[in-house]
mmCIF file of the N, C-alpha and C atoms, coordinates in Angstrom:
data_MODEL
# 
_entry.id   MODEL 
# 
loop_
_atom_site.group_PDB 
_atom_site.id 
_atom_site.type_symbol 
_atom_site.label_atom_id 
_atom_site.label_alt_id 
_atom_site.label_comp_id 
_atom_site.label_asym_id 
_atom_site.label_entity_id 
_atom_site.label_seq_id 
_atom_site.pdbx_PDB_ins_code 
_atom_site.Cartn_x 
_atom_site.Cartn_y 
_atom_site.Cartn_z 
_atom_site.occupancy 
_atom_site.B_iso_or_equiv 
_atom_site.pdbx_formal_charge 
_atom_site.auth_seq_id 
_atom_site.auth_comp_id 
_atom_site.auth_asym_id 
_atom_site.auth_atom_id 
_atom_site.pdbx_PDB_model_num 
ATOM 1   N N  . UNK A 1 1  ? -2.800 194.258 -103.291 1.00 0.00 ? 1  UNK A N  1 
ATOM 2   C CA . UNK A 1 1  ? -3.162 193.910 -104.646 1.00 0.00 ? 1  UNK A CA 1 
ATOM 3   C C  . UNK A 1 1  ? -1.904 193.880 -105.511 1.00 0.00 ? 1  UNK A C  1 
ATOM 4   N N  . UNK A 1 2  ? -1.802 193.009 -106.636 1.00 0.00 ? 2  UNK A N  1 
ATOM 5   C CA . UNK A 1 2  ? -0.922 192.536 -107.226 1.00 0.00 ? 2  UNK A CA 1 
ATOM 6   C C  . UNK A 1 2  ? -1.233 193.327 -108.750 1.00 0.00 ? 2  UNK A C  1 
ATOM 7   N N  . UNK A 1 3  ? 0.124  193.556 -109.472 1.00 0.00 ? 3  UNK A N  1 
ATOM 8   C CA . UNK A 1 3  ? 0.095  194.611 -110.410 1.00 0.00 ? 3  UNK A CA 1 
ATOM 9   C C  . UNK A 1 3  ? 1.193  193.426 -111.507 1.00 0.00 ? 3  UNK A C  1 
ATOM 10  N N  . UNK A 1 4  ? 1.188  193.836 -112.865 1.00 0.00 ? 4  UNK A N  1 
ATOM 11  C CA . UNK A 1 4  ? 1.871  192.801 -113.751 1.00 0.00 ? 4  UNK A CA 1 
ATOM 12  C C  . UNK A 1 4  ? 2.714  194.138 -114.682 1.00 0.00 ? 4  UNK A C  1 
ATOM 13  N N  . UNK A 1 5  ? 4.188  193.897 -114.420 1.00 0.00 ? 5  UNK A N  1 
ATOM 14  C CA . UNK A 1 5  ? 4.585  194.757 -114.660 1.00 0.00 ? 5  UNK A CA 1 
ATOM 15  C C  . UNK A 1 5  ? 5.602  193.564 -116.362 1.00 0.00 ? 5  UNK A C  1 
ATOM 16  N N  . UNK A 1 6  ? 5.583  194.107 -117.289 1.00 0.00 ? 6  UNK A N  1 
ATOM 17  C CA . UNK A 1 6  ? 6.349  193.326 -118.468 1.00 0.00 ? 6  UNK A CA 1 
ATOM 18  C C  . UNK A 1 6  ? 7.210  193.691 -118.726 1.00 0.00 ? 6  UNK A C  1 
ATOM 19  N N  . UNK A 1 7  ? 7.965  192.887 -119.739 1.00 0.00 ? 7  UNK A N  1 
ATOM 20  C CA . UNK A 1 7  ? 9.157  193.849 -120.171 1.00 0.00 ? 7  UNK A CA 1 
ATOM 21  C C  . UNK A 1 7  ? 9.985  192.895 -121.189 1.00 0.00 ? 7  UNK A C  1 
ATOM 22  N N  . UNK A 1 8  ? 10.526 192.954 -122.264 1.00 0.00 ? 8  UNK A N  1 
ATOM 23  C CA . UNK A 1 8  ? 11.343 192.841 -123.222 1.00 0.00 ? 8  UNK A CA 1 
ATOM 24  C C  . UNK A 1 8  ? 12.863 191.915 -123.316 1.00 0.00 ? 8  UNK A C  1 
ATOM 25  N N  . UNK A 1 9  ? 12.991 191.077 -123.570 1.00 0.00 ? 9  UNK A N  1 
ATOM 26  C CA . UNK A 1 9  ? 14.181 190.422 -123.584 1.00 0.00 ? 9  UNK A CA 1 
ATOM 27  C C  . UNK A 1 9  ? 14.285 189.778 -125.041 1.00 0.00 ? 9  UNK A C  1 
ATOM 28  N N  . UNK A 1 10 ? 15.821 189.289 -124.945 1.00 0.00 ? 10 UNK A N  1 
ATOM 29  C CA . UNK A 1 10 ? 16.137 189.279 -126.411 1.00 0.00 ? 10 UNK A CA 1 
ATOM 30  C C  . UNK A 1 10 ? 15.436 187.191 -126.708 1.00 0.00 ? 10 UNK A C  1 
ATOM 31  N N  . UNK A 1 11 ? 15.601 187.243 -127.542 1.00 0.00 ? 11 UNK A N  1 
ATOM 32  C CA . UNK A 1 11 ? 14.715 185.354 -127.966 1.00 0.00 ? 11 UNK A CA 1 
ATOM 33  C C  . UNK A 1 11 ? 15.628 185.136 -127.522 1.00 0.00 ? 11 UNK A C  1 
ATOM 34  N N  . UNK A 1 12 ? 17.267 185.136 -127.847 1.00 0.00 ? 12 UNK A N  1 
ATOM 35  C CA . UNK A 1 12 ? 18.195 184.091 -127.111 1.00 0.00 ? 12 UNK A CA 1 
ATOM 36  C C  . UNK A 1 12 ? 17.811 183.982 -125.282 1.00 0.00 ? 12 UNK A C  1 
ATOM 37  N N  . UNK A 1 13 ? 17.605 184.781 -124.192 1.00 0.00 ? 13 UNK A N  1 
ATOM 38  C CA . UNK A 1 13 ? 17.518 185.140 -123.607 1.00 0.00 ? 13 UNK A CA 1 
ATOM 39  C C  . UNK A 1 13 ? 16.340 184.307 -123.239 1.00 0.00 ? 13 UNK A C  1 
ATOM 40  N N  . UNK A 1 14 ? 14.982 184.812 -123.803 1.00 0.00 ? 14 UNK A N  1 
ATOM 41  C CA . UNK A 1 14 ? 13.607 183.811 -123.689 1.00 0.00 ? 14 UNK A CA 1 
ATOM 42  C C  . UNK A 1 14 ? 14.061 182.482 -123.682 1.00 0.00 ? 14 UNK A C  1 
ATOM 43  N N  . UNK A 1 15 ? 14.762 181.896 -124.723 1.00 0.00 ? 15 UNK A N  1 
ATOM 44  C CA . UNK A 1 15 ? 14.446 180.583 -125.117 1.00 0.00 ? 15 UNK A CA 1 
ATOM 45  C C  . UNK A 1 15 ? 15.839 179.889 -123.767 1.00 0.00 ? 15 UNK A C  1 
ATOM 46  N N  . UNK A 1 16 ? 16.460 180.808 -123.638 1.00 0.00 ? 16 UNK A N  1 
ATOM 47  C CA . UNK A 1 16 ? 17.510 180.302 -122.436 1.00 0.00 ? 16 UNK A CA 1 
ATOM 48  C C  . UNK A 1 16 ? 16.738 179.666 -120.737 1.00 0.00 ? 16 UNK A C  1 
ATOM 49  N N  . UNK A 1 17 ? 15.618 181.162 -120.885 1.00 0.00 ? 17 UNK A N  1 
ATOM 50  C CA . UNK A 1 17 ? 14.681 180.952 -119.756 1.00 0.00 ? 17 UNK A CA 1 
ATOM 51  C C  . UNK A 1 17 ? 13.577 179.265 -120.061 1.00 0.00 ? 17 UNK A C  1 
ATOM 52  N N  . UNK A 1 18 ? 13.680 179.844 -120.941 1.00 0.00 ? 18 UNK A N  1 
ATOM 53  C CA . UNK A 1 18 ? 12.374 178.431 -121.114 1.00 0.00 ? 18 UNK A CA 1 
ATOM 54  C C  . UNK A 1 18 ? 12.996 177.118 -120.708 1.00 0.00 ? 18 UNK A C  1 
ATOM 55  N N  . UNK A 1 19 ? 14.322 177.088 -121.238 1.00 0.00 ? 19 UNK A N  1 
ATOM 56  C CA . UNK A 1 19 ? 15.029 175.706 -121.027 1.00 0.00 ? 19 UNK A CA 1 
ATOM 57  C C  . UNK A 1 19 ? 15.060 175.552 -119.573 1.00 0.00 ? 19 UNK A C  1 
ATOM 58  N N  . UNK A 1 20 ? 15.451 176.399 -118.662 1.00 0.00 ? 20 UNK A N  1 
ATOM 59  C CA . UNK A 1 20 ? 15.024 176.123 -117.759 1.00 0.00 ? 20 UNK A CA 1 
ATOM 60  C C  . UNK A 1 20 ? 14.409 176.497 -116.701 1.00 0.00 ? 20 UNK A C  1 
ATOM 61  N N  . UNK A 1 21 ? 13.376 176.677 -116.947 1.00 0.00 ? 21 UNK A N  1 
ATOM 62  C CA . UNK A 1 21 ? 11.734 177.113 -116.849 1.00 0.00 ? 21 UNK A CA 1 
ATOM 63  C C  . UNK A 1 21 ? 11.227 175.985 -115.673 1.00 0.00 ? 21 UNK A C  1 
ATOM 64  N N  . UNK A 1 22 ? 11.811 174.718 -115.501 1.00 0.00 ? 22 UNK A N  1 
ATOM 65  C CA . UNK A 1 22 ? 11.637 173.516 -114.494 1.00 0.00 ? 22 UNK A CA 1 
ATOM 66  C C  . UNK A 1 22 ? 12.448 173.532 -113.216 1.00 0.00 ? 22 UNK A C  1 
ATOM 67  N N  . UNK A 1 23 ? 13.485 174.448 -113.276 1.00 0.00 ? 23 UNK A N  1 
ATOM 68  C CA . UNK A 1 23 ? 14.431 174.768 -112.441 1.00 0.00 ? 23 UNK A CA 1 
ATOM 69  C C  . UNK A 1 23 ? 13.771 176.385 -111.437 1.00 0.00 ? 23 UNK A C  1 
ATOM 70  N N  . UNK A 1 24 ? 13.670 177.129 -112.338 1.00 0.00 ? 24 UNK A N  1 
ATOM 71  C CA . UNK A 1 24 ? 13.657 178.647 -111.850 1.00 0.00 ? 24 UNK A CA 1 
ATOM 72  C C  . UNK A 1 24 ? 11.883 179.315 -111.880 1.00 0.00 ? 24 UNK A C  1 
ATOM 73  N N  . UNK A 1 25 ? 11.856 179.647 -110.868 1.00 0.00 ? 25 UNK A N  1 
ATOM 74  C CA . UNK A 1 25 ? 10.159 180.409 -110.808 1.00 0.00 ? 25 UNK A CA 1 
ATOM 75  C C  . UNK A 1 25 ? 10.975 182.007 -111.489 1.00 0.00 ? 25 UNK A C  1 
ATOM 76  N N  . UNK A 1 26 ? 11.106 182.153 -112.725 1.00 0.00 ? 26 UNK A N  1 
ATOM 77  C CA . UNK A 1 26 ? 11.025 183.425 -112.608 1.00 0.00 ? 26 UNK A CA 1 
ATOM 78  C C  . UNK A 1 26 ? 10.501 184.529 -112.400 1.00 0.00 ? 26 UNK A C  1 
ATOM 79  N N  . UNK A 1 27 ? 9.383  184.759 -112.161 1.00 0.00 ? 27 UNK A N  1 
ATOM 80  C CA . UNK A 1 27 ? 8.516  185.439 -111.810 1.00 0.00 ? 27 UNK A CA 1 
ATOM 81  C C  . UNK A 1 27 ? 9.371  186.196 -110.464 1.00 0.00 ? 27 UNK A C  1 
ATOM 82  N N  . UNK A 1 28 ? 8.974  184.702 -109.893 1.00 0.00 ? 28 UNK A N  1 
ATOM 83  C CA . UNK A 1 28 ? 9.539  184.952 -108.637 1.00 0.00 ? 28 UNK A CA 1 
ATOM 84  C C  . UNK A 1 28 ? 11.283 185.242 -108.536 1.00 0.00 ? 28 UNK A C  1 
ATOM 85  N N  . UNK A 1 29 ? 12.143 185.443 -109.329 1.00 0.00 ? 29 UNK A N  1 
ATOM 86  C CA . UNK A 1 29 ? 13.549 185.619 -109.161 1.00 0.00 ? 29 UNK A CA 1 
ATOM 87  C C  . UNK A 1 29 ? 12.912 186.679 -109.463 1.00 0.00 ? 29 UNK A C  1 
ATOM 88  N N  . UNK A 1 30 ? 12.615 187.455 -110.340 1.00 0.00 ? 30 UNK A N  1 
ATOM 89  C CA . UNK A 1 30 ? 12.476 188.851 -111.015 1.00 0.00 ? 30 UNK A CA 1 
ATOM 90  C C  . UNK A 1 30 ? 11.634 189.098 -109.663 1.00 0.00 ? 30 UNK A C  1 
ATOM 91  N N  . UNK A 1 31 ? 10.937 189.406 -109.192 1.00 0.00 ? 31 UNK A N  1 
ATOM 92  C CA . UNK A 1 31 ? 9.782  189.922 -108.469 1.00 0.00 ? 31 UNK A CA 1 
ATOM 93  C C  . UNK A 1 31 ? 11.492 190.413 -107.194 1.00 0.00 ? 31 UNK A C  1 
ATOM 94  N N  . UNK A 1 32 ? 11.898 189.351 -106.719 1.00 0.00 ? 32 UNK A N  1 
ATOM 95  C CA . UNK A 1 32 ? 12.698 189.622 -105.738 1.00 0.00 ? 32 UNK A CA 1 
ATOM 96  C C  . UNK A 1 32 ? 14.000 190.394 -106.176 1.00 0.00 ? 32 UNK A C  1 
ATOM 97  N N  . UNK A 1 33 ? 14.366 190.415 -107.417 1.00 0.00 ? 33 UNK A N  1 
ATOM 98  C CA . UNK A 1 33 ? 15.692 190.963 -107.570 1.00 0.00 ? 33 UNK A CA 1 
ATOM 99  C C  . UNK A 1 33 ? 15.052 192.683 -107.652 1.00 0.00 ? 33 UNK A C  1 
ATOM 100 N N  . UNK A 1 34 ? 13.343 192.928 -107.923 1.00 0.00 ? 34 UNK A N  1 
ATOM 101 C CA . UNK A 1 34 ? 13.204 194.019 -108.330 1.00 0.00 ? 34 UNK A CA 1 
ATOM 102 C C  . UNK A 1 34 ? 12.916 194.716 -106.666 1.00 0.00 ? 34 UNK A C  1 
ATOM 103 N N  . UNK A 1 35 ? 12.148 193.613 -106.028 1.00 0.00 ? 35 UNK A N  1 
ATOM 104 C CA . UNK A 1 35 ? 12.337 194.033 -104.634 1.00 0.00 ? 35 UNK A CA 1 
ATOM 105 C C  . UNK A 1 35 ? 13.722 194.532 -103.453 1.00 0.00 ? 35 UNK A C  1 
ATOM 106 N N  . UNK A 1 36 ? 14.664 194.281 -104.033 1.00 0.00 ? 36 UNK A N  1 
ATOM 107 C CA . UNK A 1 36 ? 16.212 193.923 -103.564 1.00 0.00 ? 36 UNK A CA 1 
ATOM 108 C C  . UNK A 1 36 ? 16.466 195.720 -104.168 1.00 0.00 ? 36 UNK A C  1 
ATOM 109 N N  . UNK A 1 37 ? 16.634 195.871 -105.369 1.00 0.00 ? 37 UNK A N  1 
ATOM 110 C CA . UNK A 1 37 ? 16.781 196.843 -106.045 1.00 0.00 ? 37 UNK A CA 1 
ATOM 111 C C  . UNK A 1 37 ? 15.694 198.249 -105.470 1.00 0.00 ? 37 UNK A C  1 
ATOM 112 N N  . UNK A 1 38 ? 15.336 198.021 -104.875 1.00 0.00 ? 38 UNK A N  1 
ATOM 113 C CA . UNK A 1 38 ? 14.076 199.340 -104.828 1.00 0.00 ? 38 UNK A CA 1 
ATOM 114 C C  . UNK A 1 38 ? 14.807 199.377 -103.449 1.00 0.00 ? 38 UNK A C  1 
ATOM 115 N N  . UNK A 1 39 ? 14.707 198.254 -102.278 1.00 0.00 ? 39 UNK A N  1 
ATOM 116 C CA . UNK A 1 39 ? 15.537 198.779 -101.173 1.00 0.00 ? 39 UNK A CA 1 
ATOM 117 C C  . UNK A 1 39 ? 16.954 199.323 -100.815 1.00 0.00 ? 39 UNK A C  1 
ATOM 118 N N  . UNK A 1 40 ? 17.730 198.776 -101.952 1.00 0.00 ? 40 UNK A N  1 
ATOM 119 C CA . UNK A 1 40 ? 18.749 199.729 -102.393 1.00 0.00 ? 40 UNK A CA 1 
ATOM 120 C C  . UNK A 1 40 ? 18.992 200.972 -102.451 1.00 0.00 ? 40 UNK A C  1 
ATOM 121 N N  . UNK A 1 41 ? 17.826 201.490 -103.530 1.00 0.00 ? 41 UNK A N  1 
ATOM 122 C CA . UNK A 1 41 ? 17.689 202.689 -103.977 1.00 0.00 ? 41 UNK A CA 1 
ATOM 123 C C  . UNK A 1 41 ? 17.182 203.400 -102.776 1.00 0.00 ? 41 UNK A C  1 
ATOM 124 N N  . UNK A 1 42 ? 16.497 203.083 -102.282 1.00 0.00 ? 42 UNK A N  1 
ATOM 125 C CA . UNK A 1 42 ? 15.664 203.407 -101.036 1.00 0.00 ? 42 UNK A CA 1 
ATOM 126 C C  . UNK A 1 42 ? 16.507 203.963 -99.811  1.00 0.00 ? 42 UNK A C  1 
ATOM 127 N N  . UNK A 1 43 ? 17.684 203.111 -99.667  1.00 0.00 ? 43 UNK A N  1 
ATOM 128 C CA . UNK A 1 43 ? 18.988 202.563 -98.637  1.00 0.00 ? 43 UNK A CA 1 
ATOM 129 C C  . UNK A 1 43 ? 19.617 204.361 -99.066  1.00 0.00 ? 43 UNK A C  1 
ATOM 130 N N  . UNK A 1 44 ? 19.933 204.207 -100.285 1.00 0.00 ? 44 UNK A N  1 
ATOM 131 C CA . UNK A 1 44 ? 20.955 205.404 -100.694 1.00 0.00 ? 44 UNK A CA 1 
ATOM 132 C C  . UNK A 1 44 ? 20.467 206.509 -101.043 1.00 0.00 ? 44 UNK A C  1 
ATOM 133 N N  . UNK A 1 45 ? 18.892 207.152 -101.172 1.00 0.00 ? 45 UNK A N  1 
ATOM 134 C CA . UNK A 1 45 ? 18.479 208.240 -100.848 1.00 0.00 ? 45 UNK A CA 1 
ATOM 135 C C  . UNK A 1 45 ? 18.593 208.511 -99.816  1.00 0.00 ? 45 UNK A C  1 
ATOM 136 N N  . UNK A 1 46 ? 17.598 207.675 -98.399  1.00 0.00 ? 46 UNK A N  1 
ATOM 137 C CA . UNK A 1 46 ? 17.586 208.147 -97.374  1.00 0.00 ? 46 UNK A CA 1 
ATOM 138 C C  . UNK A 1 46 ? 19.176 208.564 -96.871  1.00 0.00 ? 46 UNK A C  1 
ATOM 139 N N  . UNK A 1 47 ? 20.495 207.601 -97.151  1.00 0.00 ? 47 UNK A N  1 
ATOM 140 C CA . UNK A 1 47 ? 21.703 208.255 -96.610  1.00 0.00 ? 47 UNK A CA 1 
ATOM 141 C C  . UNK A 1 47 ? 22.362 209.478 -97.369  1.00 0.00 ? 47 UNK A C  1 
ATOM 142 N N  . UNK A 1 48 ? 21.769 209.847 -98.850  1.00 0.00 ? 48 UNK A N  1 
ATOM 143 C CA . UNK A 1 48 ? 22.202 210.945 -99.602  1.00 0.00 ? 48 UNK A CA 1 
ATOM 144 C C  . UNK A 1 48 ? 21.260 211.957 -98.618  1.00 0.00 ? 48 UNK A C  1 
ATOM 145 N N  . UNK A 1 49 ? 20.368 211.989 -98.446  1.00 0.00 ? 49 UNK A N  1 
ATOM 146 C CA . UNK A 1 49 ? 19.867 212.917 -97.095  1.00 0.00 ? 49 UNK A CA 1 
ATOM 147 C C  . UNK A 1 49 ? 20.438 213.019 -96.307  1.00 0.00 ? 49 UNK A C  1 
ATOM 148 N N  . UNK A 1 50 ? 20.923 212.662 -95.170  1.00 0.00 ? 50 UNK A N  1 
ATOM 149 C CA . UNK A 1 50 ? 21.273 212.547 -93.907  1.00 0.00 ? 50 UNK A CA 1 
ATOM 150 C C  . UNK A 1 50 ? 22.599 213.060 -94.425  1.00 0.00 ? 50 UNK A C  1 
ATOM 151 N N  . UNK A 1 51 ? 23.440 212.767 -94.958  1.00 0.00 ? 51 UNK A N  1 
ATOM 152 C CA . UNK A 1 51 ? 24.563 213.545 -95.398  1.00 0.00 ? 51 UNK A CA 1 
ATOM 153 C C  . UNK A 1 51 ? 24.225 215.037 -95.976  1.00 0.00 ? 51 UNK A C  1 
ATOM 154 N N  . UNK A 1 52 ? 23.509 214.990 -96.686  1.00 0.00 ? 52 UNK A N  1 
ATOM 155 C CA . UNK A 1 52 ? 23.564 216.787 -96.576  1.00 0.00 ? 52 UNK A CA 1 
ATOM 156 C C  . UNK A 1 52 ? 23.086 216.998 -95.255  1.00 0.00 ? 52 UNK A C  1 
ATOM 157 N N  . UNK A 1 53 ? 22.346 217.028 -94.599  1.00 0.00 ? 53 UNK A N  1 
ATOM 158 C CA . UNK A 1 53 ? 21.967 217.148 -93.732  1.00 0.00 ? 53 UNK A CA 1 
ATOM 159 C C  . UNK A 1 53 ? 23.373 217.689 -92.821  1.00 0.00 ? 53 UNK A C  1 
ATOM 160 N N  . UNK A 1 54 ? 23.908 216.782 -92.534  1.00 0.00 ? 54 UNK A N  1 
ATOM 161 C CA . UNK A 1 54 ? 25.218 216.795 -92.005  1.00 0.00 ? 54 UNK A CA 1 
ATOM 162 C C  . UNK A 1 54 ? 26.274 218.035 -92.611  1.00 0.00 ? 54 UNK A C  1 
ATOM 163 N N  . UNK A 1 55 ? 25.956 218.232 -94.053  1.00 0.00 ? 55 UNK A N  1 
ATOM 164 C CA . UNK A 1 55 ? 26.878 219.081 -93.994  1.00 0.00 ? 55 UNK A CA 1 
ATOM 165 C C  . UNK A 1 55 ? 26.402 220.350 -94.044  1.00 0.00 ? 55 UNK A C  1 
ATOM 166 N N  . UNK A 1 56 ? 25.136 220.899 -93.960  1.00 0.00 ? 56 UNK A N  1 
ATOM 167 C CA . UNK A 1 56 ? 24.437 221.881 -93.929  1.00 0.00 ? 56 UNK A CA 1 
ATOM 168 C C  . UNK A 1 56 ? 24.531 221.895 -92.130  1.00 0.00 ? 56 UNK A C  1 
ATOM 169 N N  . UNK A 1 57 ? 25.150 221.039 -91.159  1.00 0.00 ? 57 UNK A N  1 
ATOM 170 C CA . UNK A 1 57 ? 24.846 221.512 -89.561  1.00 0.00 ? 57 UNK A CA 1 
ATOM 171 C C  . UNK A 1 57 ? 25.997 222.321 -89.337  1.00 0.00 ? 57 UNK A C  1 
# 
C-alpha cells in the first residue's frame, strides 16, 4: 500500500518544476531519490554496527 508523504518548497522552486513538469515525473524522481537515501542510511548503520562490534572483539 501506497502512503503520500508532502512537503514544502520555495514558489521559485515550484514554478521551476512546473516548467518542466513535461520532461520529469517528479513524483517519481523524489520517490527514488528518497528510496536511494533510506538505503544509504540503512548501508551505514548496519556498518556503524559491525564496527563496534569489531572493536568490542
Amino acid at each position: 500500500m501506497s502512503e503520500v508523504v508532502s512537503f514544502k518548497v520555495s514558489r521559485e522552486v515550484k514554478e521551476k518544476m512546473r516548467k518542466y513538469r513535461a520532461l520529469v515525473n517528479w513524483s517519481e524522481e523524489l520517490r527514488r531519490f528518497v528510496e536511494e537515501k533510506l538505503r544509504e542510511l540503512e548501508a551505514r548503520e548496519v556498518l556503524e554496527g559491525v564496527l563496534r562490534e569489531l572493536e568490542h572483539a
